[in-house]
N, CA, C and O of each residue as an XYZ file, in Angstrom:
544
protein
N      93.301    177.152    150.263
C      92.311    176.401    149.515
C      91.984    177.141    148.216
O      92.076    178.364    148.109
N      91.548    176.210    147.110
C      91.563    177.112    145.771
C      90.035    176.913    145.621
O      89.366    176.148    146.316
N      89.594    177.662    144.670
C      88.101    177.824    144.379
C      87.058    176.846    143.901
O      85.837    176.910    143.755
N      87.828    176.067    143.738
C      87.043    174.534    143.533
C      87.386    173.903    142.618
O      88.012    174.475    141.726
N      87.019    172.142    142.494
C      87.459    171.543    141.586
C      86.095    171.689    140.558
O      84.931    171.739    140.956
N      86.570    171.746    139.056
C      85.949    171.894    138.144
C      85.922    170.809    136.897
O      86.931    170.262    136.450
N      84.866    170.647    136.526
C      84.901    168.939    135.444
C      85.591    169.657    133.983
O      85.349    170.756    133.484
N      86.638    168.453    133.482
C      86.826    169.155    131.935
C      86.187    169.844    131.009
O      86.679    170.570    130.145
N      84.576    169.488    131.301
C      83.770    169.742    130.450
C      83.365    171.457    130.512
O      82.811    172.277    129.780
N      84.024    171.421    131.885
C      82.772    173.191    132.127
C      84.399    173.599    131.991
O      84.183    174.528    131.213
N      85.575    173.617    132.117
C      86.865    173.998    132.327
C      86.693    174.148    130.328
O      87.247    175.199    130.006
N      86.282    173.626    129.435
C      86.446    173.503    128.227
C      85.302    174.997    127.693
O      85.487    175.719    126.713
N      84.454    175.065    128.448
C      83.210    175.595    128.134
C      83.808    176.764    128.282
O      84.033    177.530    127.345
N      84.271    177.092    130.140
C      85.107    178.955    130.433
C      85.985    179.340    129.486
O      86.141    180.522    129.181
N      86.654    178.318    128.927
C      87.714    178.480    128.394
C      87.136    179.059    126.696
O      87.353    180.219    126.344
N      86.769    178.557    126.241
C      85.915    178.791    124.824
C      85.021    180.023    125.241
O      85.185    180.798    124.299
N      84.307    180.526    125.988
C      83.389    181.734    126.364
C      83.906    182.806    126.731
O      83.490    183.868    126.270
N      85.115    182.754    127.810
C      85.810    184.196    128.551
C      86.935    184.277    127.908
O      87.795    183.421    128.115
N      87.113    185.127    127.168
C      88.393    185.847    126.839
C      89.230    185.961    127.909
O      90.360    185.689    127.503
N      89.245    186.193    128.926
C      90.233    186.209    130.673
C      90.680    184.723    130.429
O      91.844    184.505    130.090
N      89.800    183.715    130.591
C      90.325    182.655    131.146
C      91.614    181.469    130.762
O      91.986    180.919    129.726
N      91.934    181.441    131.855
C      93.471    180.262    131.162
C      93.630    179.130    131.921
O      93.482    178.845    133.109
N      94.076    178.385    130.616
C      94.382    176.798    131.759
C      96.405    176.431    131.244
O      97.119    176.164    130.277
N      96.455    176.750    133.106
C      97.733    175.764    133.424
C      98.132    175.002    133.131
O      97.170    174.570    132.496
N      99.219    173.950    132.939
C      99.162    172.585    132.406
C     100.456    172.592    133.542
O     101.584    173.038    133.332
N      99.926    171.935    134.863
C     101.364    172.092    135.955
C     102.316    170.601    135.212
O     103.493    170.831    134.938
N     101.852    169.369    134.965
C     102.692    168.232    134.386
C     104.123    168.823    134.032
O     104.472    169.987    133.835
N     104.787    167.710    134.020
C     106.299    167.736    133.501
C     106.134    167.500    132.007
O     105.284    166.953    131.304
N     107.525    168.265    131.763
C     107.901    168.658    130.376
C     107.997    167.333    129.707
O     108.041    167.444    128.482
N     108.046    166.041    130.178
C     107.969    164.751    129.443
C     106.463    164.290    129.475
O     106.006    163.517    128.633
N     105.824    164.751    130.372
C     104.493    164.296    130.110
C     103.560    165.418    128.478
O     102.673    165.156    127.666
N     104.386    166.550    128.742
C     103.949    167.341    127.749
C     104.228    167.065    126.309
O     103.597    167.643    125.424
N     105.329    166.037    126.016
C     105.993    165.731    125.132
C     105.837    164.741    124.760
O     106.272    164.533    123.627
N     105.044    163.428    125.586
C     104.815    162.275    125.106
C     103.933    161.599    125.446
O     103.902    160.375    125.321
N     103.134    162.248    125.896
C     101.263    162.182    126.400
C     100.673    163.083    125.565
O      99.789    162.653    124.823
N     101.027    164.480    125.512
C      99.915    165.293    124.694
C      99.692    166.189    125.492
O     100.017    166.259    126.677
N      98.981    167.089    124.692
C      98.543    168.422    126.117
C      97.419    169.042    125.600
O      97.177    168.675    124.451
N      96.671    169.834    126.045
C      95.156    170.103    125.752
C      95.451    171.380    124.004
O      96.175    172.364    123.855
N      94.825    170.917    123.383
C      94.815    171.345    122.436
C      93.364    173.286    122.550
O      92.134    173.346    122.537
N      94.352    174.306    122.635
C      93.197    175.557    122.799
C      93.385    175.797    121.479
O      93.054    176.983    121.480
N      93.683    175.548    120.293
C      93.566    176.380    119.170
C      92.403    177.615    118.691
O      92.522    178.802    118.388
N      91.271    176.696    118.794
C      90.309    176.721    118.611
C      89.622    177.952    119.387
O      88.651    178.545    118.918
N      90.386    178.371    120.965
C      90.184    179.887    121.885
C      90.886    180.316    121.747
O      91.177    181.108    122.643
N      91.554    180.261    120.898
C      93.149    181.664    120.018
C      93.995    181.977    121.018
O      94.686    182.995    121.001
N      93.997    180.864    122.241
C      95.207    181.094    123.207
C      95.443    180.050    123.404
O      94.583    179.173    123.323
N      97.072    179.746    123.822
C      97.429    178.907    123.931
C      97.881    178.709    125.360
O      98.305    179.627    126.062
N      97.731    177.124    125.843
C      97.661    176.908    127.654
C      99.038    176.802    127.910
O      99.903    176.210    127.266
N      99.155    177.770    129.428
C     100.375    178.106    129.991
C     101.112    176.742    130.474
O     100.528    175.670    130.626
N     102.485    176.967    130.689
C     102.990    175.559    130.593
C     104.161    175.732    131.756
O     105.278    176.207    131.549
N     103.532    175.119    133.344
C     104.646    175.384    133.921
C     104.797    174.203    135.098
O     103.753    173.911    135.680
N     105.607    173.739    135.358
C     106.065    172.525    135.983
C     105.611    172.502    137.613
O     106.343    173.279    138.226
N     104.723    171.913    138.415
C     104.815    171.921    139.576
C     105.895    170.935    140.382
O     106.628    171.283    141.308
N     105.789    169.524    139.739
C     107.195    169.086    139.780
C     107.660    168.823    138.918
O     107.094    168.548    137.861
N     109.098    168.833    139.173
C     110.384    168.191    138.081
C     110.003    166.842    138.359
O     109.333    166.428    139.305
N     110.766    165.905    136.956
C     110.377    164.779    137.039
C     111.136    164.316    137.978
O     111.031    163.097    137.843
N     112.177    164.613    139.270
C     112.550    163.764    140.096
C     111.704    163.815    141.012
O     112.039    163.062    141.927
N     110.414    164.541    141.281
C     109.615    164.410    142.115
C     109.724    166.045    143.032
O     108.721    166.689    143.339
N     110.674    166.332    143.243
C     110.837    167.573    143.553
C     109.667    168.854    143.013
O     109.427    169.012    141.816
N     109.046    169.663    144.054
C     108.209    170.648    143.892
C     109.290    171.683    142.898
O     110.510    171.526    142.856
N     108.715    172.482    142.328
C     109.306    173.559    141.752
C     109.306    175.068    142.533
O     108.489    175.981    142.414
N     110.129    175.015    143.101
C     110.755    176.204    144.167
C     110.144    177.720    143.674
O     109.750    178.576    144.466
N     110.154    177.871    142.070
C     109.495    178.865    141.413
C     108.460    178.987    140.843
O     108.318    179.944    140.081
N     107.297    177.943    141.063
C     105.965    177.698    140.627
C     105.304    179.333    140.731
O     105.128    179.879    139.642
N     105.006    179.972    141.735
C     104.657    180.824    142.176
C     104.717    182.286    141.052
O     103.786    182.946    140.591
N     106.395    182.446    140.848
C     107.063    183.065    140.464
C     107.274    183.216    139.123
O     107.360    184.243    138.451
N     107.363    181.787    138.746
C     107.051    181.423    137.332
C     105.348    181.865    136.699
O     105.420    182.621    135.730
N     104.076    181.540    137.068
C     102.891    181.602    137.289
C     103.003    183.350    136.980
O     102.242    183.577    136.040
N     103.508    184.314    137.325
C     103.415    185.482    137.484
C     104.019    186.076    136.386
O     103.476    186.864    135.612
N     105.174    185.667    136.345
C     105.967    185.848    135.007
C     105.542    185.455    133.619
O     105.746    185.969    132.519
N     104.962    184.505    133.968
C     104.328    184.131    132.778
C     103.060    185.152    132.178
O     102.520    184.903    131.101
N     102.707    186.215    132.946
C     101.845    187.318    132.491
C     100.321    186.744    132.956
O      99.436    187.568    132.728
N      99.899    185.597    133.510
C      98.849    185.284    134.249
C      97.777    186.043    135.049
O      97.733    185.721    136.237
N      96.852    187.039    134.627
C      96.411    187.776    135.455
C      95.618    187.333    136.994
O      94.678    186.549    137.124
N      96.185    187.949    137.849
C      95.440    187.169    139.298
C      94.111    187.277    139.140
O      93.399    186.296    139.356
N      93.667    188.278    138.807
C      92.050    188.359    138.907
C      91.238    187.731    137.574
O      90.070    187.960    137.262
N      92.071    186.994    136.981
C      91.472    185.994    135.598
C      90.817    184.487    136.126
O      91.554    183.896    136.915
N      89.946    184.021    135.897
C      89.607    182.522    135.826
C      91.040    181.717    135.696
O      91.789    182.145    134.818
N      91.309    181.060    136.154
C      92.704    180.179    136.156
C      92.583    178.979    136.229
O      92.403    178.589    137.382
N      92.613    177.962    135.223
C      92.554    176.530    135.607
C      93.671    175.902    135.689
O      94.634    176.388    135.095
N      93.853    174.528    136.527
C      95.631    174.244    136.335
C      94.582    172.406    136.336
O      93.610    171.768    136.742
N      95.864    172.435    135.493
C      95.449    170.414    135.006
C      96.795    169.707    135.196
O      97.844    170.246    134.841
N      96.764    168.798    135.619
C      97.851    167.891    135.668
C      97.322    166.357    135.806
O      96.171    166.287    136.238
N      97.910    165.208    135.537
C      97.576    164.604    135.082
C      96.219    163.779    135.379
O      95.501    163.212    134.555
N      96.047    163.873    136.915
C      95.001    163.403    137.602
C      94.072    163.884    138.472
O      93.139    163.189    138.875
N      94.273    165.169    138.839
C      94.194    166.029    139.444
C      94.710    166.487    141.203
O      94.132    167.186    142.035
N      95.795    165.871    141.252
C      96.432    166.063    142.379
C      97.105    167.041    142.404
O      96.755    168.012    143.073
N      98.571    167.032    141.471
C      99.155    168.380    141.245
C      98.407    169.624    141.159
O      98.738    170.713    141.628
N      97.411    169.348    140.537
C      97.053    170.808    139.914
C      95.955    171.525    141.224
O      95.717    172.727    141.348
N      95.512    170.607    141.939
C      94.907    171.094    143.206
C      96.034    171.374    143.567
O      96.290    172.345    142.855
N      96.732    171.230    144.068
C      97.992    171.721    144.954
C      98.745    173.272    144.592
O      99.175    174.169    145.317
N      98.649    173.056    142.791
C      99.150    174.312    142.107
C      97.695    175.443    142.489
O      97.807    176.656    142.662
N      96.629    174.801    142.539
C      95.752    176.205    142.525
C      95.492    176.608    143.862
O      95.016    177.683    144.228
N      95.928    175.430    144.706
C      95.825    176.153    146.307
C      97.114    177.092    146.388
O      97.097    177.863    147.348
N      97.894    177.143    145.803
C      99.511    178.095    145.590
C      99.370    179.030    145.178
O      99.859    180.046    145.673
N      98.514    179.015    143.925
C      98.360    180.194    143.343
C      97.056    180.609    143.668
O      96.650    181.441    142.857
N      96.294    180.350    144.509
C      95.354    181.393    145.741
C      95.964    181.790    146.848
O      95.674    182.970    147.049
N      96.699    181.349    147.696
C      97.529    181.612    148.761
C      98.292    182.841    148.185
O      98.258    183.938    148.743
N      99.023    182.581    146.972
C      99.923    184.103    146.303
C      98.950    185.114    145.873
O      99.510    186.087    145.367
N      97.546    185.200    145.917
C      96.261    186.163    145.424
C      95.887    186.102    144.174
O      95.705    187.174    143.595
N      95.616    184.449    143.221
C      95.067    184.278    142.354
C      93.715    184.330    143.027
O      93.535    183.557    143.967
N      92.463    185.380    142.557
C      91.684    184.974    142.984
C      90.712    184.196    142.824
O      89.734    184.289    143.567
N      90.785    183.083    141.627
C      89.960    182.428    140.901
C      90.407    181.333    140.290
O      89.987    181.138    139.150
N      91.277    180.439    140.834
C      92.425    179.773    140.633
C      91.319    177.964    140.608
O      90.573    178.231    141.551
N      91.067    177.151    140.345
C      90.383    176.267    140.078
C      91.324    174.987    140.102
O      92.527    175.194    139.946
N      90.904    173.741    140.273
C      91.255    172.627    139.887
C      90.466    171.967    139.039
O      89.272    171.827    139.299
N      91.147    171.358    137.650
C      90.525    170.158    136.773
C      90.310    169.325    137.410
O      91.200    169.111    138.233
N      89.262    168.503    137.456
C      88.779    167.228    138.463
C      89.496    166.192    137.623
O      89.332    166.550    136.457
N      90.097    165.258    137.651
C      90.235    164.029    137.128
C      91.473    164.709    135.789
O      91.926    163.996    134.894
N      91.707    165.729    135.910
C      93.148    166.035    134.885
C      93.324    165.942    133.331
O      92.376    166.253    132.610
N      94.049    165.685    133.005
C      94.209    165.321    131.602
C      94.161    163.727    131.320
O      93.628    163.273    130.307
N      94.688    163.029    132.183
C      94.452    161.022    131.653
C      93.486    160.713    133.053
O      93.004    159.581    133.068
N      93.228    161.399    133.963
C      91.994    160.810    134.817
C      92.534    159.508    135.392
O      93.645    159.147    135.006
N      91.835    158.721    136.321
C      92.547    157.814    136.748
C      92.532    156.201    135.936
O      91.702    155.922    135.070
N      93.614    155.247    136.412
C      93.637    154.151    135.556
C      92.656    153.054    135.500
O      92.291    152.667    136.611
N      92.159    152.477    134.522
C      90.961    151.775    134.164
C      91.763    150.412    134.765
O      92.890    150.426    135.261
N      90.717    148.997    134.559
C      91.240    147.875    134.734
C      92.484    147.272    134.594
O      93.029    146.482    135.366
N      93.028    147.881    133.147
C      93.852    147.374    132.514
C      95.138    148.360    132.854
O      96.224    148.264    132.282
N      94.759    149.524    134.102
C      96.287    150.202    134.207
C      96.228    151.102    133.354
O      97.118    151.927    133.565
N      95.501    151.391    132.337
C      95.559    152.522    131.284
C      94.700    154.013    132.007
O      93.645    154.279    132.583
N      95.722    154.574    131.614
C      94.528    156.144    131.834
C      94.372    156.638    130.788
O      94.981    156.126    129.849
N      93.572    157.725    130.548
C      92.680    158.319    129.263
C      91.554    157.989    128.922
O      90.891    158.554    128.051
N      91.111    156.719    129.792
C      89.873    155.970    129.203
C      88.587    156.104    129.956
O      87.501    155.931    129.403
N      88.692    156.358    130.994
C      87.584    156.543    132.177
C      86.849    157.522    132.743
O      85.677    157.503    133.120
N      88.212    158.966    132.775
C      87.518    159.867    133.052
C      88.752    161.274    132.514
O      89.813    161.037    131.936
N      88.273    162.629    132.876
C      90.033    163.587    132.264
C      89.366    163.954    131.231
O      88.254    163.547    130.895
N      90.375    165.129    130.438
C      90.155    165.955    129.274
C      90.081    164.697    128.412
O      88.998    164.435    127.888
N      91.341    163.729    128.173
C      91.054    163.046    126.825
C      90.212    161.654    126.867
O      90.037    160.748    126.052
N      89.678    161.956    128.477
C      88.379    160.793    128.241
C      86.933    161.648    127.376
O      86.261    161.221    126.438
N      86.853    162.576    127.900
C      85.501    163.498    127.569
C      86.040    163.664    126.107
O      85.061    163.821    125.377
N      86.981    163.686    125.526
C      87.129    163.735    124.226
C      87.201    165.411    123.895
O      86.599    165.923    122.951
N      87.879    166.006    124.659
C      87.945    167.535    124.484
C      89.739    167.313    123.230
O      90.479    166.385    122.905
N      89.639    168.780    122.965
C      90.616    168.441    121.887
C      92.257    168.398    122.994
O      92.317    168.924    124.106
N      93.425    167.647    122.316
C      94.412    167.573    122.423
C      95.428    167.051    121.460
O      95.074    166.031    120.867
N      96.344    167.415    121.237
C      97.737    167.105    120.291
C      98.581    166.177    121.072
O      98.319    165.846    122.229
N      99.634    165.759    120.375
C     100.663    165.093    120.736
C     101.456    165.484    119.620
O     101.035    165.575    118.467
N     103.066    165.799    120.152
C     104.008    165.726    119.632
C     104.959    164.265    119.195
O     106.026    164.380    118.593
């Protein structure tokens, strides 16, 4: 189990206040590329970028491994976002089980879930609250 789910808003706040803290972005490399991804400019670090699944649906065998390599300190604040917040609970229960000890889930992700019309981004998530993000 990971340390709890956390709203974009306070995940935006750690992130801007603690120098330690980092946010995950578990999504696939096409969601990163043609959705957008959380824009940190602004906390002079930029959010780690590592796949929990491939887009065939498949878990990533090296999430763990990758997460570590990537220079991630275990004992840092750790947020992981993915698009709705399913993945990224899953990534921060992984990376507490491996001894992140502060490993968090984004509640509602980066597009949050889909409104009437099937659209996400609009209801709830980083780019509902209107926190910053880019697109390529």
């Amino acid at each position: 189990m990971h340390a709890g789910d956390v709203t974009p808003d306070d995940t935006w706040g750690v992130l801007t206040h603690d120098p330690a803290a980092v946010l995950v972005d578990v999504r696939t490399r096409a969601e990163w590329m043609f959705v957008g991804v959380p824009d940190l400019g602004t906390t002079g670090k930029p959010p780690v970028f590592i796949e929990w699944q491939h887009a065939d649906g498949s878990t990533n065998p090296r999430f763990v491994e990758d997460l570590v390599a990537s220079g991630v300190d275990p004992t840092a604040p750790v947020y992981f976002i993915c698009r709705s917040g399913a993945r990224s609970a899953a990534a921060a229960s992984a990376a507490t089980s491996a001894g992140f000890e502060r490993a968090h889930n984004v509640a509602d992700g980066f597009e949050g879930p889909p409104d009437g019309s099937r659209r996400r981004g609009t209801l709830a998530g980083w780019k509902a609250r209107g926190l910053p993000w880019v697109q390529s």
